[in-house]
C-alpha positions as CSV (number, residue, x, y, z in Angstrom):
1,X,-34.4,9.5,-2.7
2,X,-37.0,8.9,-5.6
3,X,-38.0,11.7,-8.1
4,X,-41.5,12.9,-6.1
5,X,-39.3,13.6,-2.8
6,X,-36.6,15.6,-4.9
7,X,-39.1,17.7,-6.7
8,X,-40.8,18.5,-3.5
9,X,-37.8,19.5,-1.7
10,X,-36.8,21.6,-4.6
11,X,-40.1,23.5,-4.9
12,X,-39.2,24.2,-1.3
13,X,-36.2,25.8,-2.3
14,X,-35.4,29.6,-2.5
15,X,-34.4,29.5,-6.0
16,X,-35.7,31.2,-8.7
17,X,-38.6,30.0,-11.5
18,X,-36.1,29.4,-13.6
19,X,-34.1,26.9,-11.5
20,X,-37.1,25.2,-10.6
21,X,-38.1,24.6,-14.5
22,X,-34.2,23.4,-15.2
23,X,-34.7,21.0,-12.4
24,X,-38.0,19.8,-13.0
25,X,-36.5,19.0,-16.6
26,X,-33.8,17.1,-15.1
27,X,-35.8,14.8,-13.5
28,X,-38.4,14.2,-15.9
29,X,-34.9,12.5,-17.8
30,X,-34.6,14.9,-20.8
31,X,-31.2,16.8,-22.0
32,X,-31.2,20.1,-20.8
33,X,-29.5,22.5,-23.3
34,X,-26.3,24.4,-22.7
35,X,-27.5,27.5,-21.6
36,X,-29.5,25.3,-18.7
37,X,-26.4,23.8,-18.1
38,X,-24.7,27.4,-17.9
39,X,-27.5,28.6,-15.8
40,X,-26.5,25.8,-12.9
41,X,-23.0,26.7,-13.1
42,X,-24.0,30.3,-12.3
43,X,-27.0,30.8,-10.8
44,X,-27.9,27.0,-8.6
45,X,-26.6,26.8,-5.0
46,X,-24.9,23.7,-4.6
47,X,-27.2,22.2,-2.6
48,X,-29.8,22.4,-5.6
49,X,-27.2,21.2,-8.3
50,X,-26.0,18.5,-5.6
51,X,-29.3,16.9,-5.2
52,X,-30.0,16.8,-8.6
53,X,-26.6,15.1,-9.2
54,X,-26.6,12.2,-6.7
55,X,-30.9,12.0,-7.6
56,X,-29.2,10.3,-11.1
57,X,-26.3,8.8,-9.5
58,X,-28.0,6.8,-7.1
59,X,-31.3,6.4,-10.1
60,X,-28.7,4.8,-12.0
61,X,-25.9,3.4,-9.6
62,X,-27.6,2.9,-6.3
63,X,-24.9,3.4,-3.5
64,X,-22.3,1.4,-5.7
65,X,-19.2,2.9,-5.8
66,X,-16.4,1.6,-8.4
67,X,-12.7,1.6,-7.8
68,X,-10.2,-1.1,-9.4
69,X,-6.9,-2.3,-8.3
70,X,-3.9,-0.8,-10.8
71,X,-0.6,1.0,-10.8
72,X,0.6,3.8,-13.3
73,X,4.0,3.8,-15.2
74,X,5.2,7.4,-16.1
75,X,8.0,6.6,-18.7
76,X,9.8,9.9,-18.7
77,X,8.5,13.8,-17.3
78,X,10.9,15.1,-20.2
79,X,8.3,16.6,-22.7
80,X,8.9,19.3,-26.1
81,X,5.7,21.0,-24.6
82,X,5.9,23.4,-22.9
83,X,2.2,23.7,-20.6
84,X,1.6,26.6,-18.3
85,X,-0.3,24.7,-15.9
86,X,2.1,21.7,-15.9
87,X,4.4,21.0,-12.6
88,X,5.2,17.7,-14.1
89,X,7.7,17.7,-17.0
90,X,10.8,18.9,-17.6
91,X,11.8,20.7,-21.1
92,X,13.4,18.3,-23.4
93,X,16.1,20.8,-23.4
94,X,16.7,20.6,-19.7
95,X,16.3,16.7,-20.0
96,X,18.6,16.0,-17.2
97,X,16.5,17.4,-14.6
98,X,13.8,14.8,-15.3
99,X,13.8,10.9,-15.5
100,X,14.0,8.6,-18.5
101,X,13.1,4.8,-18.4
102,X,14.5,2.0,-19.9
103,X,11.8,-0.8,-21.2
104,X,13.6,-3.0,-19.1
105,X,13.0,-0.6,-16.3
106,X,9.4,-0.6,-17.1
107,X,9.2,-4.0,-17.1
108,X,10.4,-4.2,-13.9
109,X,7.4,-1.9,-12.6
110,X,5.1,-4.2,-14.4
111,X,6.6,-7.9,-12.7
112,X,6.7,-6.0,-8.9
113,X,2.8,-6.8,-9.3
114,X,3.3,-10.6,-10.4
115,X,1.3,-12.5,-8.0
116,X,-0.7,-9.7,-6.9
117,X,-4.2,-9.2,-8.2
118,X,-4.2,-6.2,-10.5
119,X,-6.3,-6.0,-13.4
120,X,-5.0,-2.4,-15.1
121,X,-1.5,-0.8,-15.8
122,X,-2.5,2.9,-16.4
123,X,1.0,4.4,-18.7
124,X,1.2,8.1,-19.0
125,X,4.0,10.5,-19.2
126,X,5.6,13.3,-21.1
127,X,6.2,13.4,-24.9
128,X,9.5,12.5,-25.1
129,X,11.0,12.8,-28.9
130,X,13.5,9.3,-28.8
131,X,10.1,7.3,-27.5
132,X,8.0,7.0,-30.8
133,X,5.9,4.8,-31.2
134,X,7.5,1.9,-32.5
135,X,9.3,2.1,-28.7
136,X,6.2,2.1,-27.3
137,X,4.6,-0.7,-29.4
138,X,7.9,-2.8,-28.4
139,X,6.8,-2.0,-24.6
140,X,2.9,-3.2,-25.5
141,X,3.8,-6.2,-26.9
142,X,6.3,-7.2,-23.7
143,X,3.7,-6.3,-21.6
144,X,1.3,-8.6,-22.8
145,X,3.8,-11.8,-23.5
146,X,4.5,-11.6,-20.0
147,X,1.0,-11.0,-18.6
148,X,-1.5,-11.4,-21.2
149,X,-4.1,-10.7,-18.9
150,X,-3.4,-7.0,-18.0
151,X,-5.4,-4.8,-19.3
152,X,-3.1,-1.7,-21.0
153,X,-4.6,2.0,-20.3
154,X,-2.3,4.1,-21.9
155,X,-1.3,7.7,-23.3
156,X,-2.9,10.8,-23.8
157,X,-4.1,12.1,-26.9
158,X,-1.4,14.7,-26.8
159,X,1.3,11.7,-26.6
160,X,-0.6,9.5,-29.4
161,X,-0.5,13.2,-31.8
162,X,3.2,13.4,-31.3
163,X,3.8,10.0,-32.4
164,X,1.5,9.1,-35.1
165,X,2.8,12.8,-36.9
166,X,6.6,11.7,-36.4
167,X,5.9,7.8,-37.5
168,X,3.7,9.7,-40.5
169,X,1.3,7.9,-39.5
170,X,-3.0,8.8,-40.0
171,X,-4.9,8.7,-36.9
172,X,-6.3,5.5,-38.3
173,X,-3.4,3.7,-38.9
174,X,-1.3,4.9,-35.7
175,X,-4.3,4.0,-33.2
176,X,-4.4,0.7,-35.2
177,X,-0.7,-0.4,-35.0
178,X,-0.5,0.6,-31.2
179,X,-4.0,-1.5,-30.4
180,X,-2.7,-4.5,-32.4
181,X,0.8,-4.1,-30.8
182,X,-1.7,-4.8,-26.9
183,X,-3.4,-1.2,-26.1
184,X,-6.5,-2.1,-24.7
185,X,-8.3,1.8,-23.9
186,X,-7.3,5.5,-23.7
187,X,-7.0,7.5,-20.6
188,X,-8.6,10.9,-21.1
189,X,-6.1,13.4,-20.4
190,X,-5.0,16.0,-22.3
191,X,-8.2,17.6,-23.1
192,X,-7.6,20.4,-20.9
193,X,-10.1,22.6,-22.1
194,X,-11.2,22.6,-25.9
195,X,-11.7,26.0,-26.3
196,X,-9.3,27.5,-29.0
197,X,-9.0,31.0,-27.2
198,X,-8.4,29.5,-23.6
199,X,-6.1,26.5,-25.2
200,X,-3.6,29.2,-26.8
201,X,-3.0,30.7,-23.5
202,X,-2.1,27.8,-21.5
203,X,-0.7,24.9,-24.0
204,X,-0.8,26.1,-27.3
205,X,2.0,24.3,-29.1
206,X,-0.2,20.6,-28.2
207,X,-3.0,18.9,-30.0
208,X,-5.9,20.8,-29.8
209,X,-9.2,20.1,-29.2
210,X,-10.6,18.9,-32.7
211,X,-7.4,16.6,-32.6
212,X,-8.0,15.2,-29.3
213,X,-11.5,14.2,-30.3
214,X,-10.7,12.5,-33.5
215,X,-7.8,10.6,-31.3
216,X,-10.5,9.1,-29.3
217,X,-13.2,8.8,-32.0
218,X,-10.6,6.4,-33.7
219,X,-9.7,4.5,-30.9
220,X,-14.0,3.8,-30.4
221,X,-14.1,2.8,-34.7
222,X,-11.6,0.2,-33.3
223,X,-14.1,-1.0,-30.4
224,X,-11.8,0.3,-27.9
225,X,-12.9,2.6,-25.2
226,X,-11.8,5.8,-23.5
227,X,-12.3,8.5,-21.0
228,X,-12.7,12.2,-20.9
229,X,-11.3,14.9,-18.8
230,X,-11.4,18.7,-18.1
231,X,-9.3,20.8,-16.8
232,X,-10.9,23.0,-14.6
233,X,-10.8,26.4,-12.2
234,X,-8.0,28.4,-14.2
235,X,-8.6,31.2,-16.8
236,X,-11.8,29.9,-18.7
237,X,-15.0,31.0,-17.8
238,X,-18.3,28.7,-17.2
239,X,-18.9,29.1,-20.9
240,X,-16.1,27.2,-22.1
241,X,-16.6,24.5,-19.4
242,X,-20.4,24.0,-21.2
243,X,-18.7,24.3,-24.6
244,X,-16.4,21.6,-23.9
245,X,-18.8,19.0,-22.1
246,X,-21.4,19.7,-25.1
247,X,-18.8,18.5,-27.8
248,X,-18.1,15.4,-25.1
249,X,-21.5,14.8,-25.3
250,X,-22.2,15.0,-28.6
251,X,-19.3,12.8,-29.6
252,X,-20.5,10.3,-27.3
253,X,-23.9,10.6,-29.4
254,X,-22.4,9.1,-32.2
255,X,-19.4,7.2,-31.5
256,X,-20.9,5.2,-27.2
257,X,-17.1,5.0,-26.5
258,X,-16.6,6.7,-23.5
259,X,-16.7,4.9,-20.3
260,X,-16.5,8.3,-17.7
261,X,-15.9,12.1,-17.3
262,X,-12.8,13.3,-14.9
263,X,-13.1,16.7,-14.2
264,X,-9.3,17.5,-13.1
265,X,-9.2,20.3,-11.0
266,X,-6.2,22.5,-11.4
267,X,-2.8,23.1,-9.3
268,X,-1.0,26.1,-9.0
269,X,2.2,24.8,-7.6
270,X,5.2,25.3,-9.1
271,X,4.0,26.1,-12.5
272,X,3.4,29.3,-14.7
273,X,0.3,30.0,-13.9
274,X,1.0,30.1,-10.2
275,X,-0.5,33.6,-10.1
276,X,-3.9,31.9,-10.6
277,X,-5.9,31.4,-7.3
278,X,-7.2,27.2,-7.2
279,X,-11.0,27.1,-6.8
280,X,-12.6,26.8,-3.8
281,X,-14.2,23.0,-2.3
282,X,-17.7,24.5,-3.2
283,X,-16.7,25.0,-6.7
284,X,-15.5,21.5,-6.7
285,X,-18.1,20.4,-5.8
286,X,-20.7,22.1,-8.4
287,X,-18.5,20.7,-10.9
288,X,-18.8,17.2,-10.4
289,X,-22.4,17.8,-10.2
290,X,-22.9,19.8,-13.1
291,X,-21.1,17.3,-14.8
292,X,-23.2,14.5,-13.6
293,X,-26.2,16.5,-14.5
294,X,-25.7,17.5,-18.2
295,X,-23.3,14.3,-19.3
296,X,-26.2,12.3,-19.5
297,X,-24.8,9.9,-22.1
298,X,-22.0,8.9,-20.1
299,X,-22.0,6.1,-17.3
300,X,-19.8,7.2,-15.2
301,X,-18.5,10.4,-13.3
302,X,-15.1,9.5,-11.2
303,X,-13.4,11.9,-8.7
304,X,-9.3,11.3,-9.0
305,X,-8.7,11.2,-5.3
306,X,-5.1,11.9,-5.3
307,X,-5.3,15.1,-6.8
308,X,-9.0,16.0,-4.2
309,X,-7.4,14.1,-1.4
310,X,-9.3,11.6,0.6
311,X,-11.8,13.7,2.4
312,X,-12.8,15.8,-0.8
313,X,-13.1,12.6,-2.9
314,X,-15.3,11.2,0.1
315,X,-17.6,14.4,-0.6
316,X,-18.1,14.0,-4.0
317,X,-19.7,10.9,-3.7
318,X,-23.0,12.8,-2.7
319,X,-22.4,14.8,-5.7
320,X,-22.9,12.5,-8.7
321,X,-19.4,10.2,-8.2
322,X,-19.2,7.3,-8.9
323,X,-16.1,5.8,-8.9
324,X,-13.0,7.8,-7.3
325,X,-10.3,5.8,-9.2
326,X,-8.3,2.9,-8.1
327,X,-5.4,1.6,-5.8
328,X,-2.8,3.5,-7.7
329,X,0.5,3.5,-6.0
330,X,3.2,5.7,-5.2
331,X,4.4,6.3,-8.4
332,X,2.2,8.7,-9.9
333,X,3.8,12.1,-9.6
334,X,1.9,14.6,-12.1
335,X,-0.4,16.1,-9.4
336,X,1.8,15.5,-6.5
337,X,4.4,17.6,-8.4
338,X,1.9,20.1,-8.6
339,X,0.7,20.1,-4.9
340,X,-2.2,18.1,-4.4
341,X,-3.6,16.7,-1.5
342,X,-1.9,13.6,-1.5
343,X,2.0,13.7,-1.7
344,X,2.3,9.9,-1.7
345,X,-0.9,8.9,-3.6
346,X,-1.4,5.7,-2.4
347,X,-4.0,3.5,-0.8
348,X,-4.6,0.1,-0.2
349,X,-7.4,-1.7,-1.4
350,X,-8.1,-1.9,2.3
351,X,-8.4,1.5,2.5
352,X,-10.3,2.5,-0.1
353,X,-13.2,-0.5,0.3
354,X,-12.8,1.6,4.0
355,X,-13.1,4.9,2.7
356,X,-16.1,4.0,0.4
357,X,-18.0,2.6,3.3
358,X,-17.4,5.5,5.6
359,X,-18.8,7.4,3.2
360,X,-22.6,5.1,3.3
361,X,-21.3,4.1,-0.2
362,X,-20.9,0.0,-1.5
363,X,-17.5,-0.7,-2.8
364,X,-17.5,-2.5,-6.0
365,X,-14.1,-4.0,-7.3
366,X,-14.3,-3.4,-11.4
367,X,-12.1,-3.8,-14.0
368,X,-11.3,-1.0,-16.4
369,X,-14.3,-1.7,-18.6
370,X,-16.8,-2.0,-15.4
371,X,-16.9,-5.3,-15.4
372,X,-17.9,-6.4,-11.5
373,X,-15.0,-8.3,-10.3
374,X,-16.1,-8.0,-6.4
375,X,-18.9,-6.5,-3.8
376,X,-17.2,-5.5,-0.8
377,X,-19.8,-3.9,1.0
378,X,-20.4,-6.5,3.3
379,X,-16.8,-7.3,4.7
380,X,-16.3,-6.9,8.0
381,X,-13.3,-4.6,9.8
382,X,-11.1,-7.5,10.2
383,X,-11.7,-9.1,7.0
384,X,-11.0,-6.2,5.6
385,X,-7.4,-6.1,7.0
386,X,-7.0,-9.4,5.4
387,X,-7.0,-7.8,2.0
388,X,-4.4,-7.7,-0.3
């Protein structure tokens, strides 16, 4: 839908002068400020915000949809944090609960997929004391002697902070060492949310926000390239959701290093903060398209499907998504621990071209940079069973 039909369907709209102006803004392609931004979040009926939102997905994406083929490797769940929200990890104190891998072991995950065309291993796990960096470096390096190829996504800024302090290490010099030693690009967890008052109730003894910036803001000095999260639908309010994409944004002003924003909606199972009621589909939904809407420096939006589940993620396509995240495979447990939609969060590639196409999307194979690897949009049904 071009510009001239959105703005006449939204002066059609019951929505207030306001609204109008804040949309009007939008697609004439400026920034709106953060109390426009706040104003969607409270005041914009989904529909509004959701138009607006897949307006500048499909102005910039068309119907292209990004997913890539990879698998995760979670090294241990044993962590000295101690998260409220967290189903995941065991206490380091109560270390035989959880699991600990070898290298070798991890090794092992990484040759099940010789032969097979994946292009990312995505490693993430808890902060475990006896696996510092120089452990970690040791795994990089075997990683890439075996499949040089392989591009390495790995560890939050939460598990980089641990490290470089206990190697006494800068920033600089830690995120150094571990690219040399094969890391390729950050994930983006562990931002949770960056506000200092919201932060000290739900995972105060971790990096906070100004450290998780400056993690990443290294990495980009280095040329490599990250993502972003948000942890959303707990005890912060709309403001701190604004406050923390502005600083997002304003980061990616100066440093162009981030590739896309996850907003990671949050799980009550099984954790302290169980008490907490999980936001609605609706508010989902306004979330991604918020996001979409004021992260107008950043190229992509992506929807983490095993923690939505399949349907949901299908739905936020319309709602400023643009890639819902790749092939995974069964091993990822940090949001099945903590009750998500999918309890064995796996799909194959199959599948997912499958889902994206049900949804009037075009599947497009990328690698974790967005490089185009493949267009699968128009495979047939039983060429698509002959994937691999």
């Amino acid at each position: 839908m071009d510009s001239e039909a959105v703005a006449t369907i939204m002066q059609g709209s019951q929505v207030s002068t306001e609204l109008k102006e804040t949309g009007e803004k939008i697609l004439s392609g400026a920034r709106i400020s953060p109390a426009e931004g706040l104003l969607l979040l409270e005041k914009a009926p989904l529909a509004f915000v959701g138009m607006l939102a897949n307006h500048i997905r499909e102005q910039r994406h068309g119907h292209r949809t990004y997913f890539n083929r990879n698998f995760h490797i979670e090294p241990t769940n044993v962590c000295v944090f101690s998260c409220k929200f967290c189903s995941y990890s065991r206490l380091y104190a109560h270390k035989e609960e959880g699991w600990e891998l070898s290298i070798d072991q991890m090794m092992d995950k990484v040759k099940a997929y010789d032969g097979k065309p994946i292009t990312e291993v995505h490693i993430v796990g808890g902060v475990h004391p006896k696996m510092d960096i120089h452990y970690f470096a040791e795994l990089l390096r075997k990683i890439k002697a075996h499949r040089p190829d392989l591009h390495i996504k790995g560890f939050t800024a939460v598990e980089l902070d641990y490290m470089f302090r206990k190697a006494k290490m800068t920033r600089a010099e830690g995120m150094a060492y571990l690219h040399a030693a094969g890391l390729d690009s950050l994930p983006g967890g562990g931002a949770e949310i960056f506000a200092a008052d919201i932060r000290e109730q739900i995972c105060a003894d971790k990096v906070d926000g100004a450290g998780w910036l400056d993690i990443h803001a290294n990495a980009h000095a280095l040329g490599m390239h990250s993502n972003a999260t948000m942890l959303f639908g707990h005890i912060e309010q709309y403001h701190h959701r604004i406050d923390h994409m502005e600083q997002l944004r304003q980061m990616q002003d100066r440093t162009r290093g981030f590739n896309t924003f996850i907003p990671l909606k949050f799980r009550n199972f099984d954790n302290e903060m169980s008490h907490v009621p999980e936001s609605s589909v609706i508010e989902d939904l306004k979330m991604y398209a918020v996001a979409r809407v004021y992260l107008d420096n950043f190229p992509h939006i992506k929807a983490y499907w095993p923690m939505l589940g399949r349907q949901n993620a299908q739905l936020t396509l319309s709602f400023g998504v643009n890639d819902i995240d790749g092939t995974i495979d069964d091993s990822t447990k940090i949001y099945s621990m903590a009750g998500s939609e999918e309890q064995n969060p796996a799909m194959t590639t199959a599948e997912l071209v499958a889902l994206i196409k049900q949804a009037g999307r075009e599947p497009i194979e990328r690698d974790t940079l967005y490089n185009e690897i493949r267009n699968y949009t128009d495979l047939e049904p039983d060429q698509l069973k002959e994937l691999r």
